[in-house]
C-alpha positions as CSV (number, residue, x, y, z in Angstrom):
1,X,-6.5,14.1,-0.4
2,X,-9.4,14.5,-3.2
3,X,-10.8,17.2,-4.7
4,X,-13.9,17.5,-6.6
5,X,-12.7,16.4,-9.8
6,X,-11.2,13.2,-8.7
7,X,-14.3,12.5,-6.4
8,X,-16.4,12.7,-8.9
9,X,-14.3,10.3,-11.8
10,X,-14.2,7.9,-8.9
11,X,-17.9,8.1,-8.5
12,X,-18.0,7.5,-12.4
13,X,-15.8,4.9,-12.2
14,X,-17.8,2.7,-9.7
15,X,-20.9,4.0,-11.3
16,X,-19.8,2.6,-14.6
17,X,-17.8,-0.6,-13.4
18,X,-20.8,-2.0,-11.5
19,X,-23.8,-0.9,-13.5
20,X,-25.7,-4.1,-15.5
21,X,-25.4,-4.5,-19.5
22,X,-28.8,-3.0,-19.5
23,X,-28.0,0.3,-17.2
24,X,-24.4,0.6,-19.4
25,X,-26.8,0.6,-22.6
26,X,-28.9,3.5,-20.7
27,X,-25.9,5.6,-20.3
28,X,-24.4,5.4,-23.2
29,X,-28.1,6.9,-25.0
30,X,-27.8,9.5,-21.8
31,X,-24.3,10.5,-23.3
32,X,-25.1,10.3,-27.0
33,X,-27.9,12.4,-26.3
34,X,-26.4,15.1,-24.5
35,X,-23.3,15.3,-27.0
36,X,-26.1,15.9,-30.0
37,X,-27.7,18.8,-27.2
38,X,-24.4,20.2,-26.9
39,X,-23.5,20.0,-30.3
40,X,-27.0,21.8,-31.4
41,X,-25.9,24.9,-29.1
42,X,-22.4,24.9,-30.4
43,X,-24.2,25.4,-33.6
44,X,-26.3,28.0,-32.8
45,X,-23.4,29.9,-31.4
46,X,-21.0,29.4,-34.8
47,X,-18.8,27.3,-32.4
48,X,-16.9,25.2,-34.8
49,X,-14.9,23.8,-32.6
50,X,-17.0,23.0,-29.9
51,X,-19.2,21.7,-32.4
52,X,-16.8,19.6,-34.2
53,X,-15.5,18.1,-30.6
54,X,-19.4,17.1,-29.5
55,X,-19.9,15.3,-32.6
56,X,-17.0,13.5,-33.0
57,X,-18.0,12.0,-28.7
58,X,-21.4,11.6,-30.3
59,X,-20.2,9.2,-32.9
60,X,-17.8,7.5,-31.2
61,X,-20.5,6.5,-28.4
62,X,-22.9,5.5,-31.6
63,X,-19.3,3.5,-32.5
64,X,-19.6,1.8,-29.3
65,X,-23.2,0.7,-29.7
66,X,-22.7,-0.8,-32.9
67,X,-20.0,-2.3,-31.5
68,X,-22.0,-4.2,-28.7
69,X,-24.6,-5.5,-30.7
70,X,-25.4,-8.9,-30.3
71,X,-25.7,-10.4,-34.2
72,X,-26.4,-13.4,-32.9
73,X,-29.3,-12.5,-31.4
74,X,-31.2,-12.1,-34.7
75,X,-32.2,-9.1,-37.0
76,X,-33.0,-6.9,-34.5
77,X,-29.0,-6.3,-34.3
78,X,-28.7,-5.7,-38.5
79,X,-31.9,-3.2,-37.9
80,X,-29.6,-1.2,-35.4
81,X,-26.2,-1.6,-37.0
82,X,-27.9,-0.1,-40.3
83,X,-29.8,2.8,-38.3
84,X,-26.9,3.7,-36.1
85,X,-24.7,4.0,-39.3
86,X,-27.4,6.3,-40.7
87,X,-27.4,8.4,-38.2
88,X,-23.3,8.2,-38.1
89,X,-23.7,9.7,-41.5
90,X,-26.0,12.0,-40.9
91,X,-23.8,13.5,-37.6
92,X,-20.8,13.7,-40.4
93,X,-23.2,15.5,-42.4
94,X,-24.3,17.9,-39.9
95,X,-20.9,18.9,-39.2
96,X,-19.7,19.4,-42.3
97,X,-22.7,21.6,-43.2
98,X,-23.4,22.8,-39.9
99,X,-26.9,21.8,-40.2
100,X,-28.5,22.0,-36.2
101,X,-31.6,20.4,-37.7
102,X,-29.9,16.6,-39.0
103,X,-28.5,17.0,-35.1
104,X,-32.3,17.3,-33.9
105,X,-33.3,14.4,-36.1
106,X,-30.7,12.3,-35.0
107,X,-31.4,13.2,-31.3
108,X,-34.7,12.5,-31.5
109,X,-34.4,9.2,-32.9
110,X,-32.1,8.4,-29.9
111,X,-34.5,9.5,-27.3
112,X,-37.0,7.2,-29.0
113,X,-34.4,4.0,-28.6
114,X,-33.8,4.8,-25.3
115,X,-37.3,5.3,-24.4
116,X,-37.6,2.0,-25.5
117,X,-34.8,0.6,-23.8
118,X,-35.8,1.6,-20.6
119,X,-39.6,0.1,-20.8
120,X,-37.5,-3.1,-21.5
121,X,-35.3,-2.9,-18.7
């Protein structure tokens, strides 16, 4: 017997396991994205913790794009190595400081990439 919960990891699951490089890059961004969002309300409500736990996800899904970067395929990987690692830095910052407005930043240049990403795919 399932419940909701489990339904919807299996959904996940399959959703994840079958999607191409391309769609996998696309949620990743969709996830980065929303863990900056929640992080800018966990701001706004003095939720350290909360805060703390949406940017740690956020950086370790910005590790994970660093991670799958193709150097091989030229510069274009060194250009996002070096601006995913800025805006690591800048999330560390931002929690430190609690500073809602180096989340924005770094949120908007994510949106931009996976603009960008989708007009490719």
């Amino acid at each position: 017997m399932y419940n909701n919960s489990n339904a919807y990891n299996i959904y996940e699951t399959n959703n994840v396991t079958t999607a191409s490089p391309k769609k996998l890059l696309i949620m990743l961004y969709d996830g980065v994205i929303r863990f900056c969002r929640l992080a800018e309300v966990a701001i706004r409500e003095k939720n350290i913790e909360k805060k703390n736990e949406y940017l740690k996800r956020a950086q370790d899904i910005l590790a994970e794009l660093a991670a799958s970067l193709n150097f091989e395929a030229g510069e274009t990987a060194e250009r996002l190595a070096a601006l995913y690692a800025f805006m690591t830095r800048e999330l560390v910052e931002a929690n430190i400081r609690m500073d809602e407005e180096k989340v924005q930043e770094v949120r908007g240049f994510l949106e931009e990439l996976r603009e960008a990403w989708v007009a490719i795919s």
